[in-house]
N, C-alpha and C positions, 0 to 999 in steps of 0.2 A: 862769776860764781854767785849762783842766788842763797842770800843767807834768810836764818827762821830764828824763830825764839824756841819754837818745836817743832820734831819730825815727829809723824808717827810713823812704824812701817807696819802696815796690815789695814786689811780698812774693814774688817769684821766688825760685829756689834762691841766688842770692845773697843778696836781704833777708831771708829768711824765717830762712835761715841764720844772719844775723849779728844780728839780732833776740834770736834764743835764746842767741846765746852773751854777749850784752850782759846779756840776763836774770839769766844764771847767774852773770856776774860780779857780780851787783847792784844792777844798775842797773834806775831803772825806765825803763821801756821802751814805744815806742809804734809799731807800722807801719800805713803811708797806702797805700792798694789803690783805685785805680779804680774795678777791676772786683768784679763781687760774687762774685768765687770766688778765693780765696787757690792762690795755688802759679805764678802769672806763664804767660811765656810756653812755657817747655818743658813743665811739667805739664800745663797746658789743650788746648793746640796743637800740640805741638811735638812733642821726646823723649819723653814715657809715652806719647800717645796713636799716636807713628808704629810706636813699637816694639812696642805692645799688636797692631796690624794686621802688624805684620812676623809673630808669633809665628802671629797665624789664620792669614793667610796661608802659612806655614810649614805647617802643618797641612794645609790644604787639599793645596798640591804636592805633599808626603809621600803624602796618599793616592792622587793620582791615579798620583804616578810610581811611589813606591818601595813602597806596600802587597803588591804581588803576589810580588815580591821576597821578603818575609818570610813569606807564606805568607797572609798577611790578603785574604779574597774579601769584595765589597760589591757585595750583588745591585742591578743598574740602574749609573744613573750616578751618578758622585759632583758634586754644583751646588753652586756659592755660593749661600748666600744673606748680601748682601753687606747687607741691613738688620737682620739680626741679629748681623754680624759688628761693624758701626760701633755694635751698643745692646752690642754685650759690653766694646769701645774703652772705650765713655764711660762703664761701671761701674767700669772698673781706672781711669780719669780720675776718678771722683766717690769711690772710696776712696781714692785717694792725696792728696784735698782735705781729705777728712774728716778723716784723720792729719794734716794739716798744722795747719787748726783745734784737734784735739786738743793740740797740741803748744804753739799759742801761749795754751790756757786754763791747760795743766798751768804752763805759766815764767810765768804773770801777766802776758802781755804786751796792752795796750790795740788792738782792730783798730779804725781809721778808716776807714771807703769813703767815697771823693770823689778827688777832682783837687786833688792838696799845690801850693802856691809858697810861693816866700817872700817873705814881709813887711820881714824886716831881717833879719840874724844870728842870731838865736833865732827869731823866729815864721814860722809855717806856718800860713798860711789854706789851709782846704780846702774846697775847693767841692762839695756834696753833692749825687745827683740829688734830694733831696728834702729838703728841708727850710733853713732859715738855713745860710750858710757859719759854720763851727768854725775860729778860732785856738786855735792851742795853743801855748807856750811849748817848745823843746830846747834844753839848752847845747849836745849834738851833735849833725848830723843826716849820717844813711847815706843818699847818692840811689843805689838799684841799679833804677831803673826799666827794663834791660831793652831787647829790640828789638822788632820790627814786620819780615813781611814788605816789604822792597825794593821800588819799580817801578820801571817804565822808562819814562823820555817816550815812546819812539813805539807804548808797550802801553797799551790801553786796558783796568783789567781790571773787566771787567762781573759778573763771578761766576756765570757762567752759563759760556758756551765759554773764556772766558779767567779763570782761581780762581789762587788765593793758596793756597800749601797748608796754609792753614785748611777754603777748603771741598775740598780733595783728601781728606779725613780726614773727610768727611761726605757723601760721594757716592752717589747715588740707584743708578748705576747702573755696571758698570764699562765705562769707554770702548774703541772698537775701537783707537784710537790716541791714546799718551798722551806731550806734547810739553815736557819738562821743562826751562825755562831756570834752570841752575843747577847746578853739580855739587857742592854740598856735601852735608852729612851727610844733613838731611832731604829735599832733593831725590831723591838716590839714593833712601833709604827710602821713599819714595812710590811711586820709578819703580818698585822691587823687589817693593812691595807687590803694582801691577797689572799687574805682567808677570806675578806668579806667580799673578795672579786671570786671564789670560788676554789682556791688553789687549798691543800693540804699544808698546814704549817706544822714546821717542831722550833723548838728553840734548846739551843743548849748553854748554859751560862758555869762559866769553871766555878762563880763564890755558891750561897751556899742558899742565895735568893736573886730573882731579877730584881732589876734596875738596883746592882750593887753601890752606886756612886749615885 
């Protein structure tokens, strides 16, 4: 049984974070990751990949609205093309993993993928997709595992007409009208995203202003 001075379980900007600095104090160090891609839910899904499409999309408007302005002529029309907008997304998503990786081989830190609980006070059985579940021994454990999109009881959501803005960040096509329950950060960043790719946006927020939090 491999023992630590700390586990983390999550490897988001919070685990991933305090992992390294655990490292650097000394200590040996270990983070529990689910998923088989390090960096949690703002790197994969979230924050890098809304803002990676704010930035094309940025681009895009600039040229339809403001090129002429500056003197920039672009013979025909200017088109999305919005499947190589989301393969450019997921390249600034798979190098900001890859530094993440880099960063937990350079501080020695141990990566587990599986599903952590706890055993007792020190141990963490983790549940692998493959193979035997692994205990491992912490005297301390960090739990930053993180959120998950929200639902709502009377929303069905199928991921097809009704998506999570996991698949808003992965869309085949841009919608004529696009219906965002939600007005915090990455809601907005979605709606902004396809209003500036051309789609009709609303947002609806239950407090009594966006981005209540």
């Amino acid at each position: 049984m491999s023992t630590y001075d700390v586990a983390v379980i999550g490897s988001g900007p919070g685990g991933y974070v305090a992992a390294i600095r655990c490292a650097q104090l000394g200590m040996k160090t270990a983070i529990i990751e689910k998923y088989s891609s390090l960096g949690g839910t703002c790197l994969n899904v979230g924050c890098i990949p809304s803002k990676a499409l704010l930035d094309s999309s940025h681009h895009y408007d600039d040229a339809v609205k403001h090129f002429e302005d500056h003197g920039i002529e672009i013979p025909g029309e200017v088109k999305v093309n919005l499947e190589k907008m989301i393969e450019r997304k997921q390249s600034v998503v798979d190098q900001t993993v890859d530094g993440i990786k880099f960063l937990m081989n350079k501080n020695k830190i141990d990566v587990i993928q599986g599903v952590g609980s706890f055993k007792d006070a020190t141990h963490i059985t983790i549940d692998k997709a493959e193979g035997e579940p692994e205990t491992i021994e912490a005297k301390h454990t960090i739990i930053a595992t993180g959120s998950k999109p929200s639902s709502l009881p009377f929303i069905k959501i199928d991921k097809e007409r009704i998506i999570t803005s996991t698949e808003a960040l992965k869309m085949k096509e841009v919608p004529k009208h696009l219906l965002v329950i939600g007005g915090g950060v990455i809601g907005l960043e979605l709606g902004q995203v396809y209003k500036r790719l051309g789609a009709e946006v609303s947002v609806i927020e239950y407090m009594d202003r966006i981005i209540p939090t």
